[in-house]
N, C-alpha and C positions, 0 to 999 in steps of 0.2 A: 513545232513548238506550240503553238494555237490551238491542235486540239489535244495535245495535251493538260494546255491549262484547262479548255473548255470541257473534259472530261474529271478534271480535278474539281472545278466549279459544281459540276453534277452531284460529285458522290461527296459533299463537304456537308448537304443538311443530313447523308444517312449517315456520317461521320460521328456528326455531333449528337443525331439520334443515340447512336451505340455509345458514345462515350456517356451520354447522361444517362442513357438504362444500367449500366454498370456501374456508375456515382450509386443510383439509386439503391442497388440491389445491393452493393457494397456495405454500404447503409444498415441493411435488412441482417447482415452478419452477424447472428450473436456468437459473445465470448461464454464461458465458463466463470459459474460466479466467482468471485476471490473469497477467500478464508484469510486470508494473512495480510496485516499491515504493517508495515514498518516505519517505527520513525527512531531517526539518526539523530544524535547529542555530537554536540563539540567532547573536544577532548575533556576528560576534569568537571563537564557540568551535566547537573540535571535538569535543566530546563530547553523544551525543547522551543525548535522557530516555529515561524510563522507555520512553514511549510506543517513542520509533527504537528501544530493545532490543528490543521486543515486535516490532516492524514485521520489525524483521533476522529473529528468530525464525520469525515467519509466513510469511518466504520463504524458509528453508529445508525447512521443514514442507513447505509448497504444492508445492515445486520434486521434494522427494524422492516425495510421492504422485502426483506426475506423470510420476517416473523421471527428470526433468533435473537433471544433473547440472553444467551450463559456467552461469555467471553473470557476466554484465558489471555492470562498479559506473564509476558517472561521479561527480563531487564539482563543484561551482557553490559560490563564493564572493558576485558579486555583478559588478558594474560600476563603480561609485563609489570610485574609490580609486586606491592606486599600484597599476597590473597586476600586477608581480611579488610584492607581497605577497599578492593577491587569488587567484593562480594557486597560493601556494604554501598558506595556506588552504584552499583546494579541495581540494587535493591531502591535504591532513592528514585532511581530515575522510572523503576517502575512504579514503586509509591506514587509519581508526579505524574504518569500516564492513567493510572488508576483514579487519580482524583478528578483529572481533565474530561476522562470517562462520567464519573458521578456529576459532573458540573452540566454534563450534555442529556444528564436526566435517567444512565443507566443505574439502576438499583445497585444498590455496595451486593448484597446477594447471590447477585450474577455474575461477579466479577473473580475470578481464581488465578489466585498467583503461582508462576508455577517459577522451580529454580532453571535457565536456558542451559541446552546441554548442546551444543555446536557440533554440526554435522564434518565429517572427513574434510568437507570440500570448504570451509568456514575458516581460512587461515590470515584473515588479512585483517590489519587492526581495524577499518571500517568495521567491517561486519561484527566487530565486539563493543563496540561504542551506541547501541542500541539497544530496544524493546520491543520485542513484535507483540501484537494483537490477534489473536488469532478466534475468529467467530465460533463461537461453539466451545465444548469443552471437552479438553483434551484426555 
């Protein structure tokens, strides 16, 4: 058992070696930039939390280190309901994403509203309770 541990004792600084070159390099991993933001509303409102301020924030941030400057904003209400209030909802919430946009210093100019058209896979009342942001234009 002794030299067991004494042989465990050995190989623990090239252990720690390997484990912090792999931290490191790990590190070094880049992603794939993002295009799309999304920020989620409560049921019934257009204002979004802390968190949507943050979100809007981080895509302006992301948008300017990458020099894009044109942003499309879509707004999703839901399906369940009267259309025209559903429509006019969506609509609000992207109006309030769009302006949170101009407050963070993007030009009204650059900014296109576009109406959100829900993919196949898009069937859950979450994913209609929102507005993505998507860098660039569509």
């Amino acid at each position: 058992m002794r030299k067991i541990s004494a042989f465990i004792r050995q190989l623990a600084p090239m252990g720690t070696a390997s484990l912090l070159a792999v931290t490191v390099l790990a590190g070094c991993v880049s992603h794939p930039p993002r295009n799309d933001y999304v920020v989620f509303f409560d049921t019934e409102s257009v204002k979004p939390s802390a968190t949507g301020v943050a979100i809007i924030a981080n895509a302006v941030k992301d948008a300017r280190k990458r020099h894009i400057s044109q942003f499309t904003v879509s707004g999703s209400a839901g399906k369940m309901g009267d259309d025209d209030v559903l429509k006019k909802l969506a609509e609000a919430r992207a109006d309030k994403v769009i302006a949170l946009l101009q407050a963070d210093g993007v030009n009204p100019t650059d900014i296109y509203k576009v109406p959100f058209t829900p993919s196949s896979l898009e069937d859950s009342r979450v994913a209609f309770r929102r507005v993505t942001i998507h860098l660039g234009k569509n």
